[in-house]
C-alpha positions in Angstrom: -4.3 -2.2 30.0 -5.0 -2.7 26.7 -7.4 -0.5 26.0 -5.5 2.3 27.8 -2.8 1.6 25.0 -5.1 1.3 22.2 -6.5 5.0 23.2 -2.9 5.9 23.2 -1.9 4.0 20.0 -4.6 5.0 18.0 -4.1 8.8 17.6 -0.8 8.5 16.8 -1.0 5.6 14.1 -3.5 8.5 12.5 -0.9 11.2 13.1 1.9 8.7 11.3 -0.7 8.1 8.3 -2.3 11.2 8.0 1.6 12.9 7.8 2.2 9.8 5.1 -0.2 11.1 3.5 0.6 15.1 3.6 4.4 14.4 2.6 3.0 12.4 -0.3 0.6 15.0 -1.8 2.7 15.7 -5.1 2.5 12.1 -6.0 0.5 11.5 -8.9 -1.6 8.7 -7.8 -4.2 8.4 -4.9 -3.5 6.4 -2.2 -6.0 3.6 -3.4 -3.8 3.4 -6.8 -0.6 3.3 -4.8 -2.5 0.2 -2.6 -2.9 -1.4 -6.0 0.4 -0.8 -7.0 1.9 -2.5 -4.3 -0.7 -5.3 -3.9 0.1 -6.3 -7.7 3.8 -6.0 -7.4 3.6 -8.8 -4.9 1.6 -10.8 -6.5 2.2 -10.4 -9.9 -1.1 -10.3 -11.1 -5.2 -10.5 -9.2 -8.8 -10.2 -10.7 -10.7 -6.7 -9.9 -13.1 -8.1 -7.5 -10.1 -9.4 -4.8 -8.6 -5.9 -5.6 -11.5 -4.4 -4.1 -11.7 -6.8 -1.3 -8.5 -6.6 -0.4 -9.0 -2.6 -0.3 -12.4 -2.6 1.3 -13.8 -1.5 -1.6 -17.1 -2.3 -3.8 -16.6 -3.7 -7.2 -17.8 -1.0 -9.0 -15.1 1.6 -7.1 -12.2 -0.4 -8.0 -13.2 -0.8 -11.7 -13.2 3.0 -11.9 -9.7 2.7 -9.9 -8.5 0.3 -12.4 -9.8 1.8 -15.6 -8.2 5.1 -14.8 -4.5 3.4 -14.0 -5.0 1.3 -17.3 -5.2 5.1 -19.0 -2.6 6.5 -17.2 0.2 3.3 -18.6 0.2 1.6 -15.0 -1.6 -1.7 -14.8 -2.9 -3.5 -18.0 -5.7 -6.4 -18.6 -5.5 -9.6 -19.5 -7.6 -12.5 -19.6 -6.4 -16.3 -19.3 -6.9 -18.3 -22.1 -10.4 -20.1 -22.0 -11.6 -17.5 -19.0 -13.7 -14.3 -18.6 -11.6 -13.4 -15.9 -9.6 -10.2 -16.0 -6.3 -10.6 -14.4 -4.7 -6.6 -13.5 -0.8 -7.0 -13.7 1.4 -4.0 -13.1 3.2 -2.4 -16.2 6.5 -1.8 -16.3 5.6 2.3 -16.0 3.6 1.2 -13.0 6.4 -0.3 -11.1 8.7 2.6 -12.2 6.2 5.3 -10.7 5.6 2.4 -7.2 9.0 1.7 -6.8 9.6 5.5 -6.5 6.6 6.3 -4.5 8.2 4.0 -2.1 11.3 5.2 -2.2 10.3 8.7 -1.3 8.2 7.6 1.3 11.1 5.8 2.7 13.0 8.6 2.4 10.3 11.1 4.0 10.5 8.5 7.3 14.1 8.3 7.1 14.2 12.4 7.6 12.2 11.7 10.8 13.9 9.5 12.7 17.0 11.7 11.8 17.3 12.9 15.4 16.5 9.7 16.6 19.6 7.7 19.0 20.6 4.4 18.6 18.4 3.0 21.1 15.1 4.8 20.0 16.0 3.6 16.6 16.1 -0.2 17.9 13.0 -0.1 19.7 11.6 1.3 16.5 12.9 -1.6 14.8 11.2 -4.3 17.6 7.6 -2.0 17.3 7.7 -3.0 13.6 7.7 -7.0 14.6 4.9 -6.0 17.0 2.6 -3.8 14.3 3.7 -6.6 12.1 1.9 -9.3 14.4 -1.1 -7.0 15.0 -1.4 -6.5 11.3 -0.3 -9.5 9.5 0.3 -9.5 6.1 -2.4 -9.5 3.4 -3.9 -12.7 2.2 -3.1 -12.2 -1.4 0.5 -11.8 -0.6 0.7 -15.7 -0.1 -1.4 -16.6 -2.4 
């Protein structure tokens, strides 16, 4: 049974990402920036290298990722006293610009489930707990 829902799940959790993604087009960031927007508005501040873990990314791709946000105004660098370590901390631009991203995004799901009853609109509500327990949150988010 499980697979016979995964082969249902799966083309329609690309469908919900792919139209994410289509609504979100005029948005000035990639969707890797916008990832390391909201990982560092969580927690504050991370080093490249778990960046790029985090993202499933090699080093190398998220320093190129990082250098170009630290042009545009959105993250900054700063190492801690006595270390080599670069810690990537959002700027106060960079939440401005996530904070909005998020809010039309929000918005852009909201417009969906416009013609949605109350009782599709709670069983949406218990699917989140379950995508939730199938995706927990990201490591760095405790951390």
């Amino acid at each position: 049974k499980r697979r016979e829902i995964a082969d249902q799940l799966r083309p329609r959790l690309m469908r919900v990402s792919v139209a994410m993604r289509r609504e979100m087009r005029s948005a000035p960031v990639t969707v890797a920036q916008s990832a390391v927007m909201s990982a560092l508005l969580i927690a504050e501040a991370m080093r490249v290298s778990d960046l790029a873990r985090n993202e499933g990314v090699t080093l190398p791709t998220m320093t190129q990722i990082v250098g170009r946000m630290e042009a545009a105004g959105w993250v900054s660098r700063a190492a801690p006293s006595g270390t080599y370590n670069n810690l990537i901390r959002i700027t106060p631009e960079g939440a401005a610009l996530a904070e909005q991203l998020a809010s039309q995004r929000n918005e852009a799901l909201a417009e969906r489930m416009a013609g949605l009853d109350s009782n599709e609109l709670d069983l949406l509500e218990k699917v989140v707990s379950v995508l939730d327990r199938m995706f927990p949150q990201e490591p760095w988010r405790d951390a």
